[in-house]
C-alpha positions in Angstrom: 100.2 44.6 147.1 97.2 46.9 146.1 95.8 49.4 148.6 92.2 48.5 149.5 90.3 51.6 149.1 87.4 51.4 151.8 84.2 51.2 150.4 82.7 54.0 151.5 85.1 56.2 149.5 84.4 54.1 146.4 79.9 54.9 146.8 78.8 57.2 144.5 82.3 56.7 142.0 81.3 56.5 138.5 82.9 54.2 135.8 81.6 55.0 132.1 78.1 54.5 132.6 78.1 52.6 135.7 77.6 54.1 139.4 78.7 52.3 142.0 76.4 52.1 145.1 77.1 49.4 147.5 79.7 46.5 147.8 78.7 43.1 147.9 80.3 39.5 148.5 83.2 39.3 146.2 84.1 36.1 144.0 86.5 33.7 145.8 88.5 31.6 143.4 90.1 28.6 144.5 93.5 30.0 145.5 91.7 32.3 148.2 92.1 35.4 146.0 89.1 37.7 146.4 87.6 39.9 144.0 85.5 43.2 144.5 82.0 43.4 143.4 79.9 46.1 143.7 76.4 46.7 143.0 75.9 49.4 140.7 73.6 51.6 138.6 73.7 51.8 135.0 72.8 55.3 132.9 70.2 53.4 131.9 68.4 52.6 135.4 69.0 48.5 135.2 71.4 47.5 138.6 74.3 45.2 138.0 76.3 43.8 139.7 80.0 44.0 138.9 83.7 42.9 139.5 86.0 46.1 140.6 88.7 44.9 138.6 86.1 44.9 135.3 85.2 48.4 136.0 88.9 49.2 136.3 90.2 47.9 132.6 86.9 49.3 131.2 86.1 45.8 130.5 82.4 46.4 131.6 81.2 49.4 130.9 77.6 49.3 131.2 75.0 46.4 132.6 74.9 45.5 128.4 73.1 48.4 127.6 76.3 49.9 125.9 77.1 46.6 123.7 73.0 46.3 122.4 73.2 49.9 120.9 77.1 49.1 119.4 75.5 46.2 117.6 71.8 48.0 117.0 73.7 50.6 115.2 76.2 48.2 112.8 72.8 46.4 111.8 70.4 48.8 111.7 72.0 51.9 110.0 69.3 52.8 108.2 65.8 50.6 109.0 64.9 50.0 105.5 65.7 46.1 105.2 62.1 45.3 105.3 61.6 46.9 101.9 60.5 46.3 98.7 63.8 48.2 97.7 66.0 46.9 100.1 65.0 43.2 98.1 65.6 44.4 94.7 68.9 45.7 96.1 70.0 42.8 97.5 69.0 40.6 94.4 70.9 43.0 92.1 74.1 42.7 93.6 73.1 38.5 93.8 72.9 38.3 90.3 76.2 40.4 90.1 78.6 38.5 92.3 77.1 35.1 93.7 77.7 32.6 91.0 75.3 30.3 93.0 72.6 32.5 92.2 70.8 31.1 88.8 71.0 34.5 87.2 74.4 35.1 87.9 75.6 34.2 83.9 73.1 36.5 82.6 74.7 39.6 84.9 77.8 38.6 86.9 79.2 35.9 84.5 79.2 38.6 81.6 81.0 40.8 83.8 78.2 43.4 85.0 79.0 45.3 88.3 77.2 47.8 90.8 79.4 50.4 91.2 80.8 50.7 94.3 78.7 53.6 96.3 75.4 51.7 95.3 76.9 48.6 96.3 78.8 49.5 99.8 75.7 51.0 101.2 72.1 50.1 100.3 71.1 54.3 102.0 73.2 56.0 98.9 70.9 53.6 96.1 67.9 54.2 98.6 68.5 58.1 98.7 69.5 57.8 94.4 66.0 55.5 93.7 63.9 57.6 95.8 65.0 60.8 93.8 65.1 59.4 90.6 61.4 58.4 90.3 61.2 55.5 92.2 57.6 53.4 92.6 56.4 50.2 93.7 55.7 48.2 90.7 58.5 49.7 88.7 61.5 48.1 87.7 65.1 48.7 88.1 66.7 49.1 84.0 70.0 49.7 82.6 69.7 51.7 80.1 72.9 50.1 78.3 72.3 46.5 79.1 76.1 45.7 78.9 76.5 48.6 81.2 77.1 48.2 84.7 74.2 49.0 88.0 75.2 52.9 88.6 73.3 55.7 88.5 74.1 57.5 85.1 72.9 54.1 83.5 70.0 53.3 85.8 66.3 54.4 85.3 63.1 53.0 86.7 60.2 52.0 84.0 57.7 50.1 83.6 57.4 46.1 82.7 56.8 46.6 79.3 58.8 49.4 78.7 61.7 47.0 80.4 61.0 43.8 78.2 61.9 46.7 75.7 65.3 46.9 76.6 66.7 43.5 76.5 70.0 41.8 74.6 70.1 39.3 72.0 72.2 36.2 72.8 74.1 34.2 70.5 71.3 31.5 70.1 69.0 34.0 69.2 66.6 33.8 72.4 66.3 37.0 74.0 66.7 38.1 78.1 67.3 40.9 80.2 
């Protein structure tokens, strides 16, 4: 069996970010095992309170304050997805590779790409467009239309000098 450490040598013990500061009623489960809890204070100043053995394993390392910034980082790397060119990004690499997008046969179906650092992460295209002229109100062009999205066949223009550069399908009618 375990030794019981008294509390009053466990006050004050840090765990990760927690600091433990005074024990409270443990949980009781059916079988009459106990389980130490101790209120504590997080590196953040919220207190929690928390189950000894949780501490222990590392399974709680924080009051939550640890898992909000794990997950604020993964989705917001960069704190550009309410832009302008965050939405042309995103509907570039639609039209590339969902085939339930109604573009898709025009780019995708006839086998046209984004290369792989524009399309892994939407910062390297951000950091490319911003210092390769980049506006609002211009427009994304390949400069060879059967050419894939990367950046030695990528320019921004105009509307009109875009409609410029635009294939001729078999039938004769012309698209981008």
């Amino acid at each position: 069996m375990p030794v019981r450490i008294p509390t009053e040598q466990l006050i004050g013990k840090r765990y990760s970010r927690l600091i433990l500061l005074d024990e409270v009623e443990p949980d009781v489960y059916p079988s009459g095992e106990k389980k130490r809890k101790f209120l504590c204070l997080c590196d953040c100043g919220i207190k929690t309170i928390v189950r000894m053995s949780d501490m222990k394993s590392g399974r709680t390392q924080s009051c939550g304050c640890l898992n909000i910034e794990k997950i604020s980082s993964i989705k917001r790397t960069h704190n550009l997805h309410h832009t302008n060119l965050y939405s042309r990004w995103k509907g570039m690499k639609k039209r590339c590779y969902n085939p339930n997008e109604p573009q898709f046969r025009d780019w995708g179906g006839r086998g046209i790409r984004v290369c792989d650092e524009w399309g892994n992460d939407f910062k390297v295209f951000y950091d490319w467009a911003m210092s390769n002229g980049y506006e609002k109100g211009l427009q994304l062009d390949r400069i060879n239309n059967d050419g894939n999205y990367e950046p030695n066949n990528c320019r921004w223009v105009t509307q009109a000098e875009n409609n410029k550069n635009k294939r001729v399908r078999k039938d004769s009618r012309r698209i981008s």
